[in-house]
C-alpha positions in Angstrom: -19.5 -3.5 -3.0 -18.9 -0.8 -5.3 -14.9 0.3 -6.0 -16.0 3.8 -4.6 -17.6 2.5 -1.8 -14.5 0.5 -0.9 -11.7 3.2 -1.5 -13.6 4.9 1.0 -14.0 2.0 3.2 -10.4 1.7 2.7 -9.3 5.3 3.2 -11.3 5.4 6.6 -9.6 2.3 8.0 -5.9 3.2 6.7 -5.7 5.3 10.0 -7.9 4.1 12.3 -5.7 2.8 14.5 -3.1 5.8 14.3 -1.5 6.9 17.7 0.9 9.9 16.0 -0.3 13.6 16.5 0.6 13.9 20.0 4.0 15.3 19.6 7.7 14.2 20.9 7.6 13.0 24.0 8.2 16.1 27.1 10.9 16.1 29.0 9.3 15.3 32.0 8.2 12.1 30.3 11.7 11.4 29.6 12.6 11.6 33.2 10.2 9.2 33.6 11.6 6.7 31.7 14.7 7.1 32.1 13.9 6.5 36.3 12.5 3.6 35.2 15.5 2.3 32.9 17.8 2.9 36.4 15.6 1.1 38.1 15.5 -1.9 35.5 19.3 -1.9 35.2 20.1 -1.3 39.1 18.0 -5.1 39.4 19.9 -6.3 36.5 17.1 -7.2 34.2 17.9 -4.8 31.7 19.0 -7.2 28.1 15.2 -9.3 29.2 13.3 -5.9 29.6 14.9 -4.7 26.1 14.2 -8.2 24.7 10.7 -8.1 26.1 9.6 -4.6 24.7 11.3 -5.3 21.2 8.8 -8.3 20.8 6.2 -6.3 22.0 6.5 -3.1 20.2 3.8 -3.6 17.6 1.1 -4.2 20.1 2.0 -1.2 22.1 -1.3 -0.4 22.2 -2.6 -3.4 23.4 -0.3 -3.3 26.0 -0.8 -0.3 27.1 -4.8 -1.3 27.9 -3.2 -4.4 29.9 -1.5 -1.9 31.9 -5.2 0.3 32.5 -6.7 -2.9 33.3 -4.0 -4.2 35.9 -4.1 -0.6 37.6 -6.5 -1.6 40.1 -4.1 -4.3 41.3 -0.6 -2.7 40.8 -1.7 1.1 42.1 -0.4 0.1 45.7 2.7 -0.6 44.5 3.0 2.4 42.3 2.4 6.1 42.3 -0.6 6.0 40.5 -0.1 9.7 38.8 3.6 7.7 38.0 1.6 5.1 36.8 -0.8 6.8 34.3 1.7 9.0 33.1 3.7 5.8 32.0 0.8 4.1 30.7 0.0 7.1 28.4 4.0 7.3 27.1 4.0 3.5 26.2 0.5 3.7 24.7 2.7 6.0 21.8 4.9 4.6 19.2 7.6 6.3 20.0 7.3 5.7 23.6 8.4 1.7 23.5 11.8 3.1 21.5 12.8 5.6 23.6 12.2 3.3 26.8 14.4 0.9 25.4 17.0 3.5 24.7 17.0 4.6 28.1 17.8 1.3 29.2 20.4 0.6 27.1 21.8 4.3 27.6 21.4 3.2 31.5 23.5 0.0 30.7 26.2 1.8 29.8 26.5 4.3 31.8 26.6 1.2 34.8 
Protein backbone atom coordinates (compact mmCIF):
# COMPACT_ATOMS: atom_id res chain seq x y z
CA UNK A 1 0.00 0.00 0.00
CA UNK A 2 1.24 3.25 -0.93
CA UNK A 3 2.31 5.94 2.16
CA UNK A 4 -0.40 8.31 0.57
CA UNK A 5 -2.87 5.77 0.32
CA UNK A 6 -2.38 4.93 4.02
CA UNK A 7 -2.25 8.48 5.58
CA UNK A 8 -5.46 8.65 4.15
CA UNK A 9 -6.53 5.43 5.28
CA UNK A 10 -5.27 6.60 8.48
CA UNK A 11 -6.77 10.15 8.57
CA UNK A 12 -10.36 8.53 7.76
CA UNK A 13 -10.19 6.06 10.62
CA UNK A 14 -8.65 8.56 13.32
CA UNK A 15 -12.30 9.64 13.90
CA UNK A 16 -14.47 7.13 12.95
CA UNK A 17 -15.57 6.25 16.01
CA UNK A 18 -15.91 9.98 17.43
CA UNK A 19 -19.16 10.64 19.56
CA UNK A 20 -18.16 14.71 20.30
CA UNK A 21 -20.10 17.38 18.27
CA UNK A 22 -23.27 17.08 20.10
CA UNK A 23 -22.75 19.75 22.62
CA UNK A 24 -22.83 19.78 26.72
CA UNK A 25 -25.22 17.89 27.95
CA UNK A 26 -29.12 20.06 28.55
CA UNK A 27 -30.33 20.55 31.50
CA UNK A 28 -33.03 18.50 31.24
CA UNK A 29 -30.62 15.61 30.64
CA UNK A 30 -29.07 16.51 33.78
CA UNK A 31 -32.21 16.11 35.66
CA UNK A 32 -32.21 12.94 34.27
CA UNK A 33 -29.31 11.75 35.71
CA UNK A 34 -29.28 13.19 38.59
CA UNK A 35 -33.10 11.23 39.31
CA UNK A 36 -31.33 8.47 38.55
CA UNK A 37 -28.22 8.98 40.93
CA UNK A 38 -31.17 9.51 43.91
CA UNK A 39 -32.54 6.58 42.95
CA UNK A 40 -29.05 4.62 42.97
CA UNK A 41 -28.12 6.10 46.27
CA UNK A 42 -31.71 5.86 48.04
CA UNK A 43 -31.05 1.67 47.33
CA UNK A 44 -27.63 2.02 48.58
CA UNK A 45 -25.73 0.81 45.52
CA UNK A 46 -24.14 3.86 44.85
CA UNK A 47 -19.84 3.08 45.43
CA UNK A 48 -20.80 -0.53 42.95
CA UNK A 49 -22.72 1.74 40.33
CA UNK A 50 -19.62 4.26 40.38
CA UNK A 51 -17.28 1.23 40.33
CA UNK A 52 -19.24 -0.28 37.50
CA UNK A 53 -19.38 2.80 35.06
CA UNK A 54 -15.62 3.64 35.81
CA UNK A 55 -14.72 0.17 34.34
CA UNK A 56 -16.97 0.74 31.73
CA UNK A 57 -16.41 4.12 30.54
CA UNK A 58 -14.34 3.33 27.39
CA UNK A 59 -16.98 1.11 25.95
CA UNK A 60 -19.63 3.61 26.46
CA UNK A 61 -20.70 3.07 23.24
CA UNK A 62 -21.03 -0.37 23.31
CA UNK A 63 -22.97 -0.13 26.11
CA UNK A 64 -25.16 2.02 25.14
CA UNK A 65 -26.33 -0.50 22.03
CA UNK A 66 -26.76 -3.18 25.07
CA UNK A 67 -29.11 -0.86 26.44
CA UNK A 68 -31.17 -0.41 22.62
CA UNK A 69 -31.01 -4.05 22.44
CA UNK A 70 -32.49 -4.85 26.01
CA UNK A 71 -35.26 -2.17 25.40
CA UNK A 72 -37.72 -4.56 24.32
CA UNK A 73 -37.44 -6.38 27.64
CA UNK A 74 -36.85 -3.54 30.19
CA UNK A 75 -39.56 -0.87 28.49
CA UNK A 76 -42.28 -2.23 31.02
CA UNK A 77 -40.27 -1.43 33.65
CA UNK A 78 -39.26 1.95 32.47
CA UNK A 79 -40.67 5.02 30.80
CA UNK A 80 -39.59 4.30 27.52
CA UNK A 81 -39.23 8.17 26.41
CA UNK A 82 -37.02 8.08 30.10
CA UNK A 83 -35.45 5.24 28.74
CA UNK A 84 -34.19 6.53 25.30
CA UNK A 85 -33.37 9.77 26.47
CA UNK A 86 -30.83 7.95 28.88
CA UNK A 87 -29.61 5.68 26.42
CA UNK A 88 -28.73 8.63 24.07
CA UNK A 89 -26.84 10.68 27.30
CA UNK A 90 -24.71 7.50 28.11
CA UNK A 91 -24.03 6.72 24.42
CA UNK A 92 -21.78 10.32 24.88
CA UNK A 93 -18.52 10.64 26.50
CA UNK A 94 -19.26 13.00 28.70
CA UNK A 95 -22.37 11.34 29.67
CA UNK A 96 -20.72 8.29 31.79
CA UNK A 97 -18.73 11.25 33.89
CA UNK A 98 -21.35 13.34 34.69
CA UNK A 99 -23.59 10.17 35.81
CA UNK A 100 -21.06 9.24 38.04
CA UNK A 101 -20.77 12.75 39.41
CA UNK A 102 -24.32 12.87 40.10
CA UNK A 103 -23.95 9.91 42.14
CA UNK A 104 -21.31 10.78 44.14
CA UNK A 105 -22.82 14.51 44.50
CA UNK A 106 -26.01 12.35 45.60
CA UNK A 107 -23.81 10.49 48.25
CA UNK A 108 -23.07 13.31 49.85
CA UNK A 109 -25.74 15.14 50.00
CA UNK A 110 -27.39 11.64 51.95
Amino acid sequence: MSTRRWQRLKAALRHAFALEGRGPLSDEERALLERLALAIVARRMGAPAVLFLSSLRPLNYVGCQAMIFLRPFLTPLFNPKQYERLAAILERREGIAALIQAIEAAQEER
